[in-house]
C-alpha positions in Angstrom: -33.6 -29.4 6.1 -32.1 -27.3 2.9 -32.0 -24.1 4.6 -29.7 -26.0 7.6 -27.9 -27.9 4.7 -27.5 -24.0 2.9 -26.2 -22.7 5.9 -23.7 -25.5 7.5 -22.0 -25.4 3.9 -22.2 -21.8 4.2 -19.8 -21.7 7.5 -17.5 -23.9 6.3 -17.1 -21.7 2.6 -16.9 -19.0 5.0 -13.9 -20.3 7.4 -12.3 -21.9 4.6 -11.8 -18.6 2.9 -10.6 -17.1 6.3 -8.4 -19.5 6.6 -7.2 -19.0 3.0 -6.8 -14.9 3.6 -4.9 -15.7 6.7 -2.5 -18.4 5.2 -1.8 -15.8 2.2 -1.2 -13.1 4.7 1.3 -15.2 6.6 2.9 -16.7 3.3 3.2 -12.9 2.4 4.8 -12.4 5.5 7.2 -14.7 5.3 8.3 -14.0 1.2 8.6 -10.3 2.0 9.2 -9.9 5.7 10.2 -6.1 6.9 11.7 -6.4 10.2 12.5 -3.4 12.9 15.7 -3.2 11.6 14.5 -2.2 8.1 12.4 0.3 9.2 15.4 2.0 9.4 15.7 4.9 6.4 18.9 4.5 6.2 19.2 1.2 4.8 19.5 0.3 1.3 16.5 -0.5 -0.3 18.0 -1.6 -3.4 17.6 -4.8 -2.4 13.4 -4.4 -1.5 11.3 -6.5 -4.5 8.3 -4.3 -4.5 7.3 -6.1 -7.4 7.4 -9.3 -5.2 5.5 -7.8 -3.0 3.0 -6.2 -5.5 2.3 -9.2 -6.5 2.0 -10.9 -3.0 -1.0 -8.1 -1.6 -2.3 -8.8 -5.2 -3.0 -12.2 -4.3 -5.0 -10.8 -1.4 -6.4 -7.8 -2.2 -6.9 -8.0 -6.1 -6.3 -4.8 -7.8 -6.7 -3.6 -11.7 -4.2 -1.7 -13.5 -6.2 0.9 -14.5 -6.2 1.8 -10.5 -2.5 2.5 -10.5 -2.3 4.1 -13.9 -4.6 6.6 -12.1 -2.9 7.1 -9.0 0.1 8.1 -10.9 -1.2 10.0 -13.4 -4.0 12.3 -12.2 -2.9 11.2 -7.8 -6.7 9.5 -7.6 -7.8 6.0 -7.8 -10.5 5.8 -10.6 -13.2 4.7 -7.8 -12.4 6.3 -4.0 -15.0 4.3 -2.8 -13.6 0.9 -3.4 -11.5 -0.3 -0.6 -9.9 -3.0 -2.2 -7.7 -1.2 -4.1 -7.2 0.8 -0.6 -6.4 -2.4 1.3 -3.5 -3.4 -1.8 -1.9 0.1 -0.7 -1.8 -0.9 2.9 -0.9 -4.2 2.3 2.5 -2.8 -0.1 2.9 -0.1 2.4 3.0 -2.2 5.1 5.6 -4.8 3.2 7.9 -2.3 2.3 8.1 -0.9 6.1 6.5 2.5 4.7 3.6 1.4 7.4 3.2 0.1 10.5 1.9 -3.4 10.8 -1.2 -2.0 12.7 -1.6 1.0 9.9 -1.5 3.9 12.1 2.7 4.7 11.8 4.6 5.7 8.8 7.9 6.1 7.8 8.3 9.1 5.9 12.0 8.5 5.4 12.0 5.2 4.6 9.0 6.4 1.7 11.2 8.2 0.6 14.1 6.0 0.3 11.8 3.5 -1.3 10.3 5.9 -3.8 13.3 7.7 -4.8 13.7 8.5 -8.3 12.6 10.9 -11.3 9.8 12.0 -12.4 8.7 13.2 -15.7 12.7 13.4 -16.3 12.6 15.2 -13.1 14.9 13.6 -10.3 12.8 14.0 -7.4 15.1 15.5 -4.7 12.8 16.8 -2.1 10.4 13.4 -1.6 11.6 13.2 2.6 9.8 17.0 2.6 6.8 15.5 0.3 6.5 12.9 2.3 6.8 13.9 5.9 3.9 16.7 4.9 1.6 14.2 3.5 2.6 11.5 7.0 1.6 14.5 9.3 -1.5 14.4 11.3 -3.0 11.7 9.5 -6.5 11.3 11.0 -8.6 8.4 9.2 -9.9 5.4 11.1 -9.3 3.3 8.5 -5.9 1.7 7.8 -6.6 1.2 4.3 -8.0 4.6 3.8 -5.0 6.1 5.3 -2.7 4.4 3.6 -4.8 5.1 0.1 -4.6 9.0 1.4 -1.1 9.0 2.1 -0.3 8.6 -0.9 -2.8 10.7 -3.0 -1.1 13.0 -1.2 2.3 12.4 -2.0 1.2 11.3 -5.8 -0.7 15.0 -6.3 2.3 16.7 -4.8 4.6 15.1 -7.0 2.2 15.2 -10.2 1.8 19.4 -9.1 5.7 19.9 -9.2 7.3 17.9 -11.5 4.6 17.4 -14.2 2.8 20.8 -14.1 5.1 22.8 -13.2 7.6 23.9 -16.5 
């Protein structure tokens, strides 16, 4: 009688939480909603809160700073084999209109538009180059692992010629 007790309480902690995820995901959606119309690069993105939308896929997919400080300073996460920290990628990716909602498209121009800026002093002027490399011919399965390879690419490129190079 425990064991059926165990595992009827079980299901319901189980589609409580998926119902949870799913209301955050479409409370995210709503807060920070990228429509076809900003897909387009040419748009000002001036006007995008990443950091409302940082914090809205950190609700979700719950990252540590240490993650990011590693991304940006050596173009690695810390740990490749936790997807969380994957999933946060896809999740700000996606929000910003850098990825497709199904994680298989992105927007090199619009990356671009939304990472725009210096580096190391260093304006970075050639980022739609960087970024259409690092968008070609991506091949994982996974749209979190894509996403979290997209941009170790574009964060090594970037570390390589504006940090390294004199």
């Amino acid at each position: 009688m425990a064991k059926v007790i165990f595992a009827i309480t079980l299901t319901l902690v189980t589609f409580t939480l998926i119902k949870c995820a799913n209301t955050k995901s479409n409370q995210m959606t709503k807060e920070a909603p990228v429509n076809a119309k900003d897909q387009d690069s040419s748009i000002d993105v001036s006007d995008l809160d990443t950091q409302a939308i940082m914090n809205a896929c950190n609700e979700s997919f719950r990252i540590e700073m240490s993650y990011l400080e590693s991304l940006n300073t050596s173009g690695s996460f810390i740990d490749e084999t936790d997807k969380t920290p994957k999933c946060f990628l896809r999740c700000v990716l996606e929000n910003t209109g850098i990825l497709s909602e199904d994680g298989r498209q992105f927007n090199p121009a619009r990356a671009a538009s939304v990472f725009a800026g210096e580096r190391n002093g260093k304006p970075m002027d050639d980022l739609n180059d960087m970024t259409g490399l690092c968008a070609a011919d991506r091949q994982e399965t996974c749209p979190c692992d894509r996403a979290y390879k997209f941009l170790r690419c574009l964060m090594s490129m970037e570390i390589e010629k504006y940090e390294t190079a004199q």
